[in-house]
N, C-alpha and C positions, 0 to 999 in steps of 0.2 A: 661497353659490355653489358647484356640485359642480366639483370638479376635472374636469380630463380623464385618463384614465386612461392609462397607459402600455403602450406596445403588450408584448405577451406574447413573450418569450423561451423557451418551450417547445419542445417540438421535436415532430408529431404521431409517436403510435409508430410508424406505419406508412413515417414518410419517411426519405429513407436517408440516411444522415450523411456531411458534405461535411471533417468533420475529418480531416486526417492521424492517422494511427495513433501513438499514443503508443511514442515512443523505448524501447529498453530502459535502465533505471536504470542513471545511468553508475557505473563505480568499483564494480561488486557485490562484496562479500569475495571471490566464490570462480566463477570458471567451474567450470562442471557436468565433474564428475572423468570421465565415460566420454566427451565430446568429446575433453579434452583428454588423456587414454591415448591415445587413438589418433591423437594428429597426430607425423606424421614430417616434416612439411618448414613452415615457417612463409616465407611472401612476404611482403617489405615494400615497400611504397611508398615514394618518397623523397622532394619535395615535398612539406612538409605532414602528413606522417609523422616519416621522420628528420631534419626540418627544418623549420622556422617557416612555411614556404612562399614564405619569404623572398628574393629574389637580388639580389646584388650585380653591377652591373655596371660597367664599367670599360676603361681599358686599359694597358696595362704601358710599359715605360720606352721601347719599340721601337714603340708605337701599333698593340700588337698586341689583339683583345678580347679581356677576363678576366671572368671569370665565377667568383665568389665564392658562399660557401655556409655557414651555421651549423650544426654537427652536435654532438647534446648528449653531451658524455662519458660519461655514467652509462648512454645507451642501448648506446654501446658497449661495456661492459661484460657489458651484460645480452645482447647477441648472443652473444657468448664463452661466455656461460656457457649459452645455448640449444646452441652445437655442442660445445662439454665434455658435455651430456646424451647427445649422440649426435641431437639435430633438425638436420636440414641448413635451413639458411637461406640464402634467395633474394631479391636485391635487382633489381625490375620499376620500372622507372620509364619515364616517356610522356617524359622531356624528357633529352637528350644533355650530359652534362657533363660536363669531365673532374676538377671538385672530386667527383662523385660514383664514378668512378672509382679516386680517390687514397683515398678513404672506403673503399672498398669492400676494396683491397689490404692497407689498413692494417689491418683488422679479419678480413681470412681468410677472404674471402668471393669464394668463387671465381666464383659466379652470378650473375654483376651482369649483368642487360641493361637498357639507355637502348632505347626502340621511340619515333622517332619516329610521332606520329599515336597514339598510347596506346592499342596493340592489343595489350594484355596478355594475353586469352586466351591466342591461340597458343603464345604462349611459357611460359603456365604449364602448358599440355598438354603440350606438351614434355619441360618436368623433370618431372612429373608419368611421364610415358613412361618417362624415360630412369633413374628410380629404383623402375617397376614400381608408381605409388603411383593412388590411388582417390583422390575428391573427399573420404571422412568421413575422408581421411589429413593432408587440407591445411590450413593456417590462413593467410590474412591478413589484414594492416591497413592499413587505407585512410582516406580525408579527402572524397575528393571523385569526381564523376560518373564517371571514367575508370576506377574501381577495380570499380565496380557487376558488372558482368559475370561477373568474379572471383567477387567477395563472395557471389553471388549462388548460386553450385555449389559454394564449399568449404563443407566440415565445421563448421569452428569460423573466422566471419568477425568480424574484430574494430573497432570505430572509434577513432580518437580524440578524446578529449573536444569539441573543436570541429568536430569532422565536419560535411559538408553535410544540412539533415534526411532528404533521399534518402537518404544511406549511413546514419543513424543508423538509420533503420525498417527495414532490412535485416540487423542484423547481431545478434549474443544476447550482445554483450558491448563495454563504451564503460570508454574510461578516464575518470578526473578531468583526467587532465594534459592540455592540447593538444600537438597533433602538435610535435617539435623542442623539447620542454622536458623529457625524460623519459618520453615516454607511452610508447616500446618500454621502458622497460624495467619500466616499472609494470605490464603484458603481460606479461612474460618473468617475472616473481615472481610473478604470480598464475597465470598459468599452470603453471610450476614447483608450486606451493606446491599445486596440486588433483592435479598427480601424483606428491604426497610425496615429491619430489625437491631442495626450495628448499635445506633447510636444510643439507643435505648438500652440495650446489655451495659452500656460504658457507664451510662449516666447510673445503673440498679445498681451497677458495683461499686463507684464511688460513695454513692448515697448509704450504701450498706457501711463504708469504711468511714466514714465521715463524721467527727466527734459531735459537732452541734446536733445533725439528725438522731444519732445513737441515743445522744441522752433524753433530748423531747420523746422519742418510741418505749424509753426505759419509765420515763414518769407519766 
């Protein structure tokens, strides 16, 4: 008795293919060194970027709402050490908080705007304006549908390892990490590290914390 044969899985050459485009491979060693020479201002996203995408909600002893937020220490780190290079960093977020806020002052980050309605263009044209800069000057990192815009006209657009597959097909560089567990700063070293600048940030910062250096600069 002849089997019945299983329908063909081929594809004819001439039909056109209904797959999404393959992601760029997350975590590559190295963004390509002449995007990243040439970015002066990096925009982050703050949902799902600098944070888990996470919210805590609540209300305080007075029955007042509080709005909680997780922010990973290691990314703040690696912002400091993006405007020690001399990149101005800009924090774009669709949603109003004031833990993003408190985030923001704490880290020396003068650029914070919350745009209700997550009309980020505008405001990346903006500083873009206000620092005389061009789209192949810009980088940011984004997660999801609201950042597309963006991502879309900068230079060097970045995801985070959990990105939505929209933003991952968009961008020429994805971290390992997801958003809010280190992925800015797994960014901010591989970034660094393509414009020969890593090792020098690590060795300024040591040296600055370093008892023996301290006291010979003090005397």
């Amino acid at each position: 008795m002849r089997r019945a044969r299983k329908p063909s899985t081929r594809k004819d050459a001439g039909a056109p293919s209904t797959e999404a485009p393959a992601s760029p491979p997350a975590g590559r060693e190295r963004i390509p060194s002449d995007r990243a020479r040439r970015v002066r201002l990096v925009v982050l996203d703050v949902d799902g970027v600098l944070t888990d995408a996470g919210v805590y909600m609540g209300t305080d002893d007075e029955g007042r709402a509080m709005e909680l937020k997780r922010f990973d220490i290691q990314d703040g780190l690696g912002i400091r050490f993006l405007m020690d290079a001399g990149i101005d960093v800009a924090i774009v977020s669709g949603r109003v908080s004031e833990a993003t806020s408190r985030r923001a002052a704490e880290l020396g980050v003068e650029a914070c705007h919350q745009v209700p309605g997550a009309h980020k263009l505008p405001v990346v044209r903006t500083l873009m304006e206000e620092r005389g800069l061009v789209w192949e000057e810009v980088a940011m990192m984004g997660d999801d549908l609201p950042d597309l815009p963006v991502l879309r006209r900068v230079g060097l657009p970045v995801a985070v390892g959990n990105a939505v597959p929209e933003v991952r097909a968009e961008v020429i560089w994805t971290t390992r990490r997801d958003g809010g567990h280190g992925a800015v700063r797994e960014f901010v070293r591989t970034l660094l590290q393509s414009r020969g600048e890593w090792q020098a940030r690590v060795d300024a910062y040591c040296a600055a914390r370093d008892d023996e250096t301290a006291s010979r600069e003090i005397t």
